[in-house]
N, C-alpha and C positions, 0 to 999 in steps of 0.2 A: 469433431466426432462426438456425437452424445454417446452416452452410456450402456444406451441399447442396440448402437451399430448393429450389433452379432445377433440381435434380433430380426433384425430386416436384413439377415444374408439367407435368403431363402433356398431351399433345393432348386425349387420350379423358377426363381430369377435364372440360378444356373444352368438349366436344363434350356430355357429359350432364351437364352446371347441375351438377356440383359446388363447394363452397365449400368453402375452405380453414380452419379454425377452431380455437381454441387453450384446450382444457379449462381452467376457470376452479379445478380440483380437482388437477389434478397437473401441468398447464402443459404436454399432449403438445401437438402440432399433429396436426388430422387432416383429412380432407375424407369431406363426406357431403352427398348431396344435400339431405338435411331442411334447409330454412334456419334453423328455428325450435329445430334442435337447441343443446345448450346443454354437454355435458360428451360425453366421447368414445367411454362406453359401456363401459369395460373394468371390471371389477372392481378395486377398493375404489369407484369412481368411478360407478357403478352395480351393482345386482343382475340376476340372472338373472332374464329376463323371460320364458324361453321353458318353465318346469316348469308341465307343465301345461296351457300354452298352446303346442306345440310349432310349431319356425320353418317349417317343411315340412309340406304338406297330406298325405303321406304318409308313416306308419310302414315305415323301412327297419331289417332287420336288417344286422350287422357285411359280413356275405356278399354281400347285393343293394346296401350302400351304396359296397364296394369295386368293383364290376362296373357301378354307375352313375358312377360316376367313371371307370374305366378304358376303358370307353366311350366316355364323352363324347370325352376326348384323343384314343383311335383316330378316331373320328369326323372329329377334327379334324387329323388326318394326322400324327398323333403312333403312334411304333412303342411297344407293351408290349413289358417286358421282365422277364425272371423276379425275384424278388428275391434276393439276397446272403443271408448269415448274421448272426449277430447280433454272434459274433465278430469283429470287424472287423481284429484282427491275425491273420487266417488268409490276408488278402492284401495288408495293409501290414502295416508294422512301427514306426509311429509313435503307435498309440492300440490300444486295449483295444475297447470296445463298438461297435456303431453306432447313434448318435444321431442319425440323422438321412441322408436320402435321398443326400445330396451326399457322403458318407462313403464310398459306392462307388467314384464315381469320381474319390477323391483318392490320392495324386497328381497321379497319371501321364497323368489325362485332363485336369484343371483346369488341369497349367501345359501343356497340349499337346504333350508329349512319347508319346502313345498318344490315338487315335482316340475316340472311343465307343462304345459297342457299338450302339447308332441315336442320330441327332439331325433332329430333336426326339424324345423318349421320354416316357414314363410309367411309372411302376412305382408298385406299394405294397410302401413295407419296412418287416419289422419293424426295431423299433427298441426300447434301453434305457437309460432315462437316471439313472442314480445317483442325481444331486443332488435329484432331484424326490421321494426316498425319506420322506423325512419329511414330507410335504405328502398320501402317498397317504392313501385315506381320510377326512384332515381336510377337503377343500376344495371335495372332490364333483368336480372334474375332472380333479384329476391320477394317472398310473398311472404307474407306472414301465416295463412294458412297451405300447406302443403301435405301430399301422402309420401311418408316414407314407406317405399319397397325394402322389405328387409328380408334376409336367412339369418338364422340363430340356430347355436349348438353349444349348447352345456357339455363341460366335460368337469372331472374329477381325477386328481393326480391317484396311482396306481398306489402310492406310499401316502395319502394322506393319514390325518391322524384321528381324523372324528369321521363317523358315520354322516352321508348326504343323500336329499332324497333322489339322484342321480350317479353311477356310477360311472367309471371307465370312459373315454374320449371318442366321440364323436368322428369330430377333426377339427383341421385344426390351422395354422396360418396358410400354410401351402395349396393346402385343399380350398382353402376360401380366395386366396388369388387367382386359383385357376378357373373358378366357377364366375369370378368376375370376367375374364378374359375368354372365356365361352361363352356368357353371356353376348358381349360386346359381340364376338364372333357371328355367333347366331341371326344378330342383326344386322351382321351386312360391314362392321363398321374397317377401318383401317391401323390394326394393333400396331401400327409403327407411331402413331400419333401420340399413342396412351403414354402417360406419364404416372408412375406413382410415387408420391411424394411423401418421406417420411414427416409424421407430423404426429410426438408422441400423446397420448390422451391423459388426462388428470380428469377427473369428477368425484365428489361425495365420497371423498376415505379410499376409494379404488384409481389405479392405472393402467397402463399396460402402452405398447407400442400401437401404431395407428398408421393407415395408408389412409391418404387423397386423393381420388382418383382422376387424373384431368384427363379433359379428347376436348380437341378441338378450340381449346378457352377457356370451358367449362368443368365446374367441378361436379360430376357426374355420382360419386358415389365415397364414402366412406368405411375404410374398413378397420374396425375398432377389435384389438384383442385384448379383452380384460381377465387380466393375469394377475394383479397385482395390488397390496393392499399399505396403507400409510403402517410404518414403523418407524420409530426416532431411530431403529438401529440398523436398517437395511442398508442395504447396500448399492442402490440408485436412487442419486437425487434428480427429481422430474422439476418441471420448468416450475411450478408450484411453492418451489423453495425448499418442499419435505423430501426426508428419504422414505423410500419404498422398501420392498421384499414381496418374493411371488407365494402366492396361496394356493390352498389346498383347489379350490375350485378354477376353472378358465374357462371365459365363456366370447364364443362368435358374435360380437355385437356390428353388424351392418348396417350403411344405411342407402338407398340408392332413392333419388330425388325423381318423384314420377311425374313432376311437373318440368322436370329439365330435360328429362329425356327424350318427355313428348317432345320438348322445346325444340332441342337435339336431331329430332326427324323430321322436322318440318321446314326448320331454317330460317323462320318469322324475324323482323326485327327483333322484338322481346319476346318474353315468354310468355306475356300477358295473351298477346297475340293469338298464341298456340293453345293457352288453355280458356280463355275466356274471350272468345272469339265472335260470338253472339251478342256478349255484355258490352264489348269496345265500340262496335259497331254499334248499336242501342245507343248508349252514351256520348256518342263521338256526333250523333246526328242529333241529340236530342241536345246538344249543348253549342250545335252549328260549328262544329269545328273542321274546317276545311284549306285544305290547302292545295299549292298550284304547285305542277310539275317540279319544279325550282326547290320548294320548300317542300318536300317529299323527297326530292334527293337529300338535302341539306338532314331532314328527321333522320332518314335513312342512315345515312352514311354517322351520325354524333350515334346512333343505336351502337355502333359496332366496337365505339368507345368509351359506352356508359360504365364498363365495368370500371371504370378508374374512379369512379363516383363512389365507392364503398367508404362510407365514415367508419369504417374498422380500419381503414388504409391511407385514410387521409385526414390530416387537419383540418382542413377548409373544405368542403363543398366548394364554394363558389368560385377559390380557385383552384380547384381543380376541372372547375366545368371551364375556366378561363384559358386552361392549358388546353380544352378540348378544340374553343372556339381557335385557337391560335394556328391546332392542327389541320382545320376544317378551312381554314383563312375567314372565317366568318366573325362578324361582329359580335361578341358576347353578349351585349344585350337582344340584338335579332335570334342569336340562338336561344334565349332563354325567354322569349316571346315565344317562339316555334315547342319548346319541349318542356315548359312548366304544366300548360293544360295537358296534356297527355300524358305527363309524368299524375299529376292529376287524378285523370278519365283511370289510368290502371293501378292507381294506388285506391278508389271506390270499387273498382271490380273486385281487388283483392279483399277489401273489409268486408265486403258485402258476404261473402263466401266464408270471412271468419267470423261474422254475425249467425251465419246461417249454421255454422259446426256449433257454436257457442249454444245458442236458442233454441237448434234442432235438438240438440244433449241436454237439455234441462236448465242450461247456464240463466240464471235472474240478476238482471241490472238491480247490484246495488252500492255501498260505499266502501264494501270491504271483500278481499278474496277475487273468484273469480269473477263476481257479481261487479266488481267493480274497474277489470280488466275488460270486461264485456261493455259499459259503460264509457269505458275511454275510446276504447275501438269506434263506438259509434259515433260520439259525440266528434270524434277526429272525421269522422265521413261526413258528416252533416255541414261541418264547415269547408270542406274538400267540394260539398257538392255545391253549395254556395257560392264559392267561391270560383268556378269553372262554370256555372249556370244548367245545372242539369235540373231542369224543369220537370222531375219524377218524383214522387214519395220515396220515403227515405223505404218505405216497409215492402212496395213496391220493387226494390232492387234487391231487398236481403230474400223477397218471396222468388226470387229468378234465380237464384243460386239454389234457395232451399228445396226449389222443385225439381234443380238437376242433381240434389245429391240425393233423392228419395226420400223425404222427410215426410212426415206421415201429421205431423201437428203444425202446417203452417198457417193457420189461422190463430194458434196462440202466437206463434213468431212473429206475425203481421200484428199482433192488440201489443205483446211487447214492446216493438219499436213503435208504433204509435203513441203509448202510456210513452214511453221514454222520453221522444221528442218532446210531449206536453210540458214531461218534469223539466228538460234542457231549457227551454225556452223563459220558465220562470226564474229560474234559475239565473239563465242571462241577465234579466233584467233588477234582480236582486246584489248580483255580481258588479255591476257596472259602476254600479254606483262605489264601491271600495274602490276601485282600478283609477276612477277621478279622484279620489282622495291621495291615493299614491303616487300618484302622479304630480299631483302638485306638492307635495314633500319632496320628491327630488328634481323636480323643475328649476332648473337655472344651480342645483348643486355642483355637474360637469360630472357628477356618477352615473353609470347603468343603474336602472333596478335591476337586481341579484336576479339570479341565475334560482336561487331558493324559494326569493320571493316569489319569482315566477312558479313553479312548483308549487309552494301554497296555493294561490291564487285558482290554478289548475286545481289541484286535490280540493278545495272547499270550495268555489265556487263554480267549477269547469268552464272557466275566461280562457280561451284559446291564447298564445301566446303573441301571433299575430293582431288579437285584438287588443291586448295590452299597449303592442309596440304602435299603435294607430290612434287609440286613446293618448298615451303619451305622446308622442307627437305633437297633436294637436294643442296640450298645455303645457310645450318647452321640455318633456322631459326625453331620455332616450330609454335604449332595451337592447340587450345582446342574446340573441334566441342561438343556444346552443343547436347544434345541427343534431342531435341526437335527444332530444328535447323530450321528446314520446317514450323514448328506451328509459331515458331516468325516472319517466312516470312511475312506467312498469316495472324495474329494481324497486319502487317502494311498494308493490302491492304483491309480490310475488313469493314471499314466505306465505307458507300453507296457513288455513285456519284454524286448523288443532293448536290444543295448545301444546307448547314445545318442551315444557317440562316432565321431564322425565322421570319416574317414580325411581328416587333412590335402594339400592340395593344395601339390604341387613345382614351383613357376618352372623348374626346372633341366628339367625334362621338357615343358616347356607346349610350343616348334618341334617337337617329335618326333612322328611318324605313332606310332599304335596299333602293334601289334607283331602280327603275322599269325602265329595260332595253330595249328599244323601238326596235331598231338596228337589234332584234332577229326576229320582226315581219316582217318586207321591211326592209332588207340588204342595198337596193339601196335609202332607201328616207332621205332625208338631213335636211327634215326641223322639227320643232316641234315646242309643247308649255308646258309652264312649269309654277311649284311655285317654289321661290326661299324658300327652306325653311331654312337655315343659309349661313353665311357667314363667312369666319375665313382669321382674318390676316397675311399675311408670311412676312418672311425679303422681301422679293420680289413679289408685288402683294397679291391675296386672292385667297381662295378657297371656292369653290361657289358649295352647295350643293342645287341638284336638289330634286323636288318628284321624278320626272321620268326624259330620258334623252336619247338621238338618238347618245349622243359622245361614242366613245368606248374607253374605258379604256385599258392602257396599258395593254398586258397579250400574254403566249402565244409565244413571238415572236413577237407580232406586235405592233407598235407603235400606238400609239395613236391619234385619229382624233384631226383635229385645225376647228375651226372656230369662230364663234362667237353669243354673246347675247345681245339681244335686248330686252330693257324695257322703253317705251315710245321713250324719245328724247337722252336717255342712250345705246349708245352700248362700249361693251367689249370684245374683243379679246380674244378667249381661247385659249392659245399654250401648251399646256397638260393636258391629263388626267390620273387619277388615280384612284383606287378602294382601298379602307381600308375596313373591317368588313361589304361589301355589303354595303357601301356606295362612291357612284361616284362623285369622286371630280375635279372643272375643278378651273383649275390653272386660275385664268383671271389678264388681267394688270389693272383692277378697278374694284368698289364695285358696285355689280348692284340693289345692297339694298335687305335686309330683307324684305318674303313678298311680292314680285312685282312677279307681270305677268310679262314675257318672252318668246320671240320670239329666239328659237336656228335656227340658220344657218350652219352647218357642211359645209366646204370645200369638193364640190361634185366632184372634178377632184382629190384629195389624196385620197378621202375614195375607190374611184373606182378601183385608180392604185394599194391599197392595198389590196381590197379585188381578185382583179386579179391575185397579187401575191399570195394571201393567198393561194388562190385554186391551184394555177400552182405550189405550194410547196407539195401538195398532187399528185400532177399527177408526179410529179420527183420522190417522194417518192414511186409512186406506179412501175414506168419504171426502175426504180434502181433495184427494187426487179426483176421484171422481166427480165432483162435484167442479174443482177448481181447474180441474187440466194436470196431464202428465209429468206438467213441469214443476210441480210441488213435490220437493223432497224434505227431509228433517234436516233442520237446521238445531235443534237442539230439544231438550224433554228432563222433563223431572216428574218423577211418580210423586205422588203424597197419599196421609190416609184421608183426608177432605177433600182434597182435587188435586187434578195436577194440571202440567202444560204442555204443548207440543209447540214449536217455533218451526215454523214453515216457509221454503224462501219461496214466493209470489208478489210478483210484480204491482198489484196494487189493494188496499184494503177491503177485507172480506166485510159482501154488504151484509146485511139482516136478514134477508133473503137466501144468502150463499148458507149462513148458520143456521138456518132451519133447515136448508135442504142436507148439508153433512152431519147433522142431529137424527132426518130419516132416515139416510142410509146405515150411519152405524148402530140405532135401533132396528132397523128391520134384519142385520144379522143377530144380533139379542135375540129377537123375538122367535128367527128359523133356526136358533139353540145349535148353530153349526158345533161341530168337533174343533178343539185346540189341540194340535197333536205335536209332538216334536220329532227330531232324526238329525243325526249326525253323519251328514257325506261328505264325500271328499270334495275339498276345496275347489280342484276345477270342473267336477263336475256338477257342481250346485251351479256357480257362476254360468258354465255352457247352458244352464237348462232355466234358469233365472236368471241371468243376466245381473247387473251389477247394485240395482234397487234394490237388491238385497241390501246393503250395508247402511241403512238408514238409519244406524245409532252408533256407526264405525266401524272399524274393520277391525274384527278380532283375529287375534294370530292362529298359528297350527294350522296341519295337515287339514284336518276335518274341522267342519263349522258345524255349531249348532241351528238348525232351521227351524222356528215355530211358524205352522202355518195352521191359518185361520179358514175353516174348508177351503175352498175354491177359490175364496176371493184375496186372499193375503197371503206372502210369506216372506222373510226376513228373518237375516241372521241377528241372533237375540241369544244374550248368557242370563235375563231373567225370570222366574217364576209368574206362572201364570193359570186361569182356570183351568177347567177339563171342558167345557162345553159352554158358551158364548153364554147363553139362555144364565147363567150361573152369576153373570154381570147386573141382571134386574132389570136397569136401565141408564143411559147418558145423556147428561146433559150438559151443554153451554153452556158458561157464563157471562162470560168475555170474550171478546177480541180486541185485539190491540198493536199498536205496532210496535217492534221491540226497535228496527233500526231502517232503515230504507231498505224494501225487498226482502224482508222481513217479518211477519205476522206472528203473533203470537194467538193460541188457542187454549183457553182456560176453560177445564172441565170438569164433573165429577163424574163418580160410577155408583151405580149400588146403592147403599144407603146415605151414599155421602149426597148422589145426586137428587133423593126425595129431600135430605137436611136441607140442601141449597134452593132447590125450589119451594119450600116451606118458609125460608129467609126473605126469599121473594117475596112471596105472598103475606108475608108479614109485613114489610114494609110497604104494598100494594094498599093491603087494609088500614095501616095506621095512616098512609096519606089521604084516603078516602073520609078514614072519622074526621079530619084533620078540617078535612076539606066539604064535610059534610054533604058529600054524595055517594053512590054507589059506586064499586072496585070500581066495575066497566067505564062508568062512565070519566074517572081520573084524567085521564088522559086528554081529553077536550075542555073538561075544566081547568086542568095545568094550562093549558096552550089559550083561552079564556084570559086565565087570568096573568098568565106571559104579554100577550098582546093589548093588555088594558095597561100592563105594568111599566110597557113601550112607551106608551102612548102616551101616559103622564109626563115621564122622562122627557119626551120631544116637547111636551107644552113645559114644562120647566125649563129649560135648555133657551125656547123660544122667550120665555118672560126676561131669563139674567139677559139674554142678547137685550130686550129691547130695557131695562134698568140700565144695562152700561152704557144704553145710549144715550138715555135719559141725563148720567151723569155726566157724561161727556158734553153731552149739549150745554147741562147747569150749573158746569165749572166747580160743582162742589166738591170742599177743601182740593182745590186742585190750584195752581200754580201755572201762568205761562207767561213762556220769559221767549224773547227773540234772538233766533241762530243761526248769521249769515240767511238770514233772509224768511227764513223757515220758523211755523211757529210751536215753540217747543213745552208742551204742558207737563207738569209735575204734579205726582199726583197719590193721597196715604188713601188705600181703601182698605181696610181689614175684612177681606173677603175671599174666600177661598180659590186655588188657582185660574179655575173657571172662568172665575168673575174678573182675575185681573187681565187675564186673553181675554174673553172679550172686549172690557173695556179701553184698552190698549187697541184693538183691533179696531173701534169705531173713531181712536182720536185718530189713527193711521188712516182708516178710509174719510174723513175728515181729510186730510191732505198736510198731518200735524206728527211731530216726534211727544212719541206716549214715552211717559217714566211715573210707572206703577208701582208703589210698596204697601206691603201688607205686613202686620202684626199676625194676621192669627195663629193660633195655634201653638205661642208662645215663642216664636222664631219670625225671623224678618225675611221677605222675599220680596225678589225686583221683577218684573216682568216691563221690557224695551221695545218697542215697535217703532221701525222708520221707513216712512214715504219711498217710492221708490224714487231713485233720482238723487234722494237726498245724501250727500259725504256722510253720513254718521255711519257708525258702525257701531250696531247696536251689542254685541258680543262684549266689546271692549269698554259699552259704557255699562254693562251689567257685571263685567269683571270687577272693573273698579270701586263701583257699590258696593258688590259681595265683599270686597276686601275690607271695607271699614265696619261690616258687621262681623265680622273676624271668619268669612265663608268661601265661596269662590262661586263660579258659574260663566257661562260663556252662552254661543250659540252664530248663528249664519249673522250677516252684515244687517239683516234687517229685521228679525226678531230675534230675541234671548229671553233668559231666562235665568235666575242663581236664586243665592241668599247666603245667609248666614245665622247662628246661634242668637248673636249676639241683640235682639230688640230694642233695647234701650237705645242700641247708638243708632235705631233706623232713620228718627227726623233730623237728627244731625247729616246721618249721608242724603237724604233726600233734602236739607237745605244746600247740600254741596252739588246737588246733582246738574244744577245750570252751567256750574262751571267746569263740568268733567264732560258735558256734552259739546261746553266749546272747545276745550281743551282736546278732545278725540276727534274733531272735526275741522280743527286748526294741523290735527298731526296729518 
């Protein structure tokens, strides 16, 4: 009996003859009204009972099963409300995807610090869950992208003890079982079948008890009540390890799977079937996969057992597919002929469709975040598709999804996975070559390569694991590809991209009011007055805490105002500010006393140049998109008083072309002197009316966000200072562009007067390479490119003369040495000549049909350079080891060229007198 039994003793269990009952197969507890039931219905504990024989008198597609659902809730005084994005840190900063309906409203609504946007609500969201990546295909019900139908209700205990932005309870466990079992109702199904299954919830600090709702096989729907928050001193411990205690808040967390349900009324073998019904058939012919009566029963009948395939539930895959064929009487390898391509065809249907949430949402393939879970997804389909023969572009199948979910940018989604594949493909072929090197390290040792290794190998060069275990193969070694292989990708990429440090909270500041920010009222005014109301000593200087105060604290991106304070015949220089717990603290080089009047002075020539920048980092940001595609969001920004930067995630590098076209754009709002205006509205109704772009420098906390908008064409929530009117910026200019990381651009710019200094720099440097060059500015450029291609040109006639000297000397034996080796003839040979010269002429006593041993003095240090025949036993690595050794150096390289040396000069004609006999000596070994 857990700890929360007496929470799962429901009114409404009792009010309709349910009994409480405890699976004799995996020991859940559940209640169901059957009394005669015996096990609790879930899979490995049952099979799917509903293929075939579907739960629901009527076939609903994805469309009409969302809108009977979304109904039903309206019906029942529940508000819909639009769904969020998949990116889930485009409005938090603590996770990556969203998995799940309640993902919306975390935070800021769960601890009740912000409202809801309606309570009680409903929505369908999409949603993407990583971990379930290996399971797709094999199990017939899992997808990695899926919409969670959900109802949510906030509530607040009547005796809580803090003020929330939600009062008094909604409802509450009773009321959400019943509205499931009317739901069910509504459509037709048979409530003696439902089973629900206690199964308590633990997540992120909170808990609470939890139903699973099974019909038919299937787990149909989840009902989560979060009640409860981590205490060391509570008084239930959850499966977790920790103890709990209930809080001031409780909230209706559901989730009801609109891909199972469709599943649920149709009765398809899988559910791939029922939702991607168009793509199967597409792929299924496009890949010739066909089968006869016989083996259509056989698919058929192993569908109705796949659920036992869950690697959440099993050790083995393979044997557990081994217990299927057992059941089936079929041969396990005939079975696993018949149901790997089709496991396959709906594991590509499904990526395809999480490509298309990912790309359709802004998501950019890159090496980190979701940029990099987007990435794996693909490059997993790419070899799926290979692999099964589906003879389609990969951008092709993601543009067939992205069309049915209404996507409005699939021309950037189609250059996305296009730019991708290019990247995979090089990538491959860069990769490969390590995967042979590894393989022969543990060839013939009797170990797997690791399980980690593997994981590297994926994360740096994206080598599929199956291509590792083929490669290895092939040169003696083996490979143990965990079945779950993808899910542990994704455990490394799925902490958020903020960063996780948390700004430490100061006792020394806890009595002090917030610090009233003046700055927000006149942008542009520098001066003020103040109380000091404390003063705190640093190793360096004090910190001088204002009532109020016109310095802007560091934040944002932007650095922080300097100026200074004046109190009577006391002034002090502020060269930093900061903000702790809403208190503004300026760094000063003296104490301006406790207590005193104060005259602030802000630095009116930096605050300018930065609120200039501020705003010209909104107008890049808005020209990027326009310029670049929707899918450019801020990746990161630093204001400065000379330039600053915006980091943008885009798929591939911005040409010279894209940079004068986003220079036009954000000059010609300059030039139409739009209004910069600001307002403070409430949290969810900025979001309903702007949508989530807003948060392109982060999500700031509180009810109400601050909005600076750029007339018409911009807006974004922003905590810093900025002009009054565009026109007040001058002008912007480029500098740079650059890549910070894959998927990633960087945009260096200036404003104002910074951006005439920079283009002045330019042009200074334009002119001093012109005197240099003794032509006109204009004409630089064709004269560089002139004298580049003349500069080539020598190079190659240089290059051409050492080749033919080293042949010269190879042909005239001078001071060179040859001695006979096993048959072959082996020249020895001192040229003081830089490396060039010793590859080549190593390289003509080799095409000669001769073992080359090159040393060279220059440069005060001795080097060997080895070439051997092919054919020939010697192994050139091992006979430039042993030279480097006697010059006191080292050096190696492949069996038929190397390369070393060593320090040591003097002793080089010594090891080239030994070198006839280290060549027979490594060629006897």
């Amino acid at each position: 009996m857990s700890d929360l039994e007496a929470e799962y003793r429901l009114e409404y269990f009792e009010e309709e003859g349910f009994e409480r009952k405890e699976c004799p197969s995996c020991g859940a507890h559940f209640w169901t009204r059957d009394h005669e039931r015996e096990h609790c219905g879930e899979p490995p504990c049952a099979d799917y009972s509903f293929i075939d024989d579907p739960g629901f008198p009527e076939p609903h597609s994805l469309s009409e099963m969302r809108e009977a659902f979304l109904s039903f809730f309206e019906e029942h005084d529940h508000e819909r409300i639009d769904p969020y994005p998949v990116a889930a840190n485009r409005w938090r900063d603590d996770v990556l995807l969203t998995q799940a309906s309640i993902y919306d409203f975390q935070p800021l609504v769960t601890s009740g610090q912000t409202p809801p946007p309606a309570n009680p609500l409903t929505i369908s969201q999409p949603c993407i869950r990583m971990q379930d990546i290996d399971n797709v295909g094999k199990t017939g019900r899992h997808t990695m992208a899926f919409e969670m139908m959900a109802h949510h209700a906030f509530n607040t205990r009547e005796d809580a003890d803090e003020e929330y932005a939600y009062e008094g309870e909604v409802y509450w466990k009773d009321e959400t079982v019943r509205y499931c079992d009317e739901l069910f109702e509504s459509l037709g199904a048979d409530l003696d079948e439902i089973t629900y299954i206690e199964d308590p919830w633990v997540g992120g600090g909170n808990a609470g008890p939890a139903i699973e709702v099974i019909y038919k096989g299937a787990e149909l729907a989840t009902l989560v009540f979060m009640c409860m928050e981590r205490d060391p001193d509570g008084d239930y411990e959850m499966k977790d390890g920790h103890t709990y205690s209930f809080m001031d808040t409780y909230i209706v967390d559901t989730g009801y799977g609109l891909e199972r349900w469709t599943w649920m009324s149709q009765g398809t073998a899988t559910v791939y079937e029922a939702i991607y019904p168009d793509a199967i058939d597409f792929l299924k012919e496009n890949a010739g996969i066909e089968h006869t009566a016989e083996e259509r029963d056989i698919v058929h009948r192993a569908a109705k057992l796949s659920g036992r395939l869950d690697i959440d539930d099993v050790d083995d895959v393979e044997a557990a597919r081994g217990d299927i064929a057992e059941r089936l009487d079929v041969d396990v390898d005939r079975l696993r002929e018949l149901v790997e391509p089709l496991e396959s065809i709906y594991a590509i249907a499904d990526h395809s469709r999480t490509l298309a949430y990912m790309f359709g949402d802004g998501i950019v393939p890159s090496n980190v975040g979701t940029g990099y879970l987007a990435r794996m997804v693909l490059r997993r389909m790419k070899r799926l598709v290979d692999e099964v023969g589906v003879d389609a572009p990969l951008d092709e199948l993601v543009d067939m999804q992205a069309d049915r979910l209404g996507y409005e940018n699939r021309d950037t989604i189609r250059e996305i996975v296009r730019s991708e594949e290019r990247k995979y493909r090089k990538t491959l072929e860069r990769g490969s070559r390590k995967v042979e090197q590894l393989a022969d390290e543990y060839a013939g040792t009797g170990d797997p390569i690791p399980t980690e290794t593997l994981l590297e190998l994926y994360d740096s060069h994206g080598i599929q694991p199956d291509m590792v275990a083929e490669i290895a193969a092939e040169r003696g070694a083996t490979v143990d590809v965990p079945d779950d292989f993808y899910a542990l990708v994704a455990d490394r990429h799925e902490e958020a991209d903020g960063d996780d440090a948390a700004a430490e909270h100061d006792e020394r500041f806890a009595d002090l009011p917030e610090t009233e920010k003046l700055f927000y009222d006149d942008q542009g005014r520098t001066e003020f007055e103040a109380v000091v109301l404390d003063v705190f000593e640093r190793e360096e200087g004090y910190d001088v805490v204002l009532d109020q105060t016109m310095f802007y604290p560091e934040g944002g991106g932007q650095p922080a105002d300097r100026g200074q304070l004046t109190a009577g015949e006391t002034t002090v220089d502020v060269t930093d500010v900061q903000e702790v717990d809403g208190v503004v603290l300026h760094h000063a080089d003296a104490d301006p006393g406790k207590g005193e009047f104060v005259r602030g002075q802000v630095d009116g020539d930096r605050r300018d140049r930065l609120r200039a920048h501020h705003t010209a980092t909104h107008l890049i940001g808005h020209a990027a998109r326009e310029v670049l595609g929707d899918h450019v969001r801020q990746a990161g920004a630093q204001k400065g008083i000379d330039s600053s930067r915006l980091d943008v995630r885009h798929y591939d590098r911005i040409t010279r072309d894209q940079v004068k076209a986003i220079e036009r754009v954000a000059n010609d709002l300059v030039r139409e002197d739009v209004a910069v205006s600001q307002e403070w509205p409430d949290r969810n109704e900025a979001e309903a009316e702007h949508g989530f772009d807003l948060y392109q420098g982060g999500v700031p906390p509180g009810t109400n966000v601050r909005l600076i908008h750029v007339g018409d064409a911009d807006v974004q929530a922003c905590a810093g200072t900025h002009v009054d009117r565009t026109g007040q910026i001058g002008a912007v200019k480029v500098l740079k562009t650059e890549p910070v990381q894959d998927g990633v651009e960087r945009i260096v710019f200036a404003a104002a007067g910074a951006a005439v200094e920079a283009t002045q720099r330019t042009e200074d440097a334009l002119y001093d390479a012109a005197d240099a060059l003794d032509v006109d500015p204009l004409d630089v450029p064709e004269t560089a490119e002139r004298f580049f291609e003349e500069w080539k040109a020598r190079g190659k006639e240089i290059e051409s003369l050492k080749e033919e000297l080293a042949a010269a000397r190879a042909s005239g034996g001078a001071d060179a040495e040859e001695v006979e080796v096993a048959g072959t003839t082996a020249v020895i040979q001192r040229l003081d000549g830089d490396a060039d010269e010793l590859r080549a002429t190593a390289n003509a006593h080799v095409d000669d049909g001769k073992i080359a041993v090159v040393g060279s003095g220059a440069g005060g240090s001795a080097s060997f350079v080895v070439g051997v025949p092919d054919g020939v036993g010697v192994n050139a690595g091992q006979v430039v080891a042993a030279l480097a050794d006697r010059v006191g150096g080292g050096g190696g390289g492949p069996p038929d060229f190397a390369q070393g040396g060593g320090p040591d000069v003097d002793a080089l004609d010594e090891a080239l007198e030994a070198a006839p006999e280290i060549v027979r000596s490594v060629q006897e070994a």
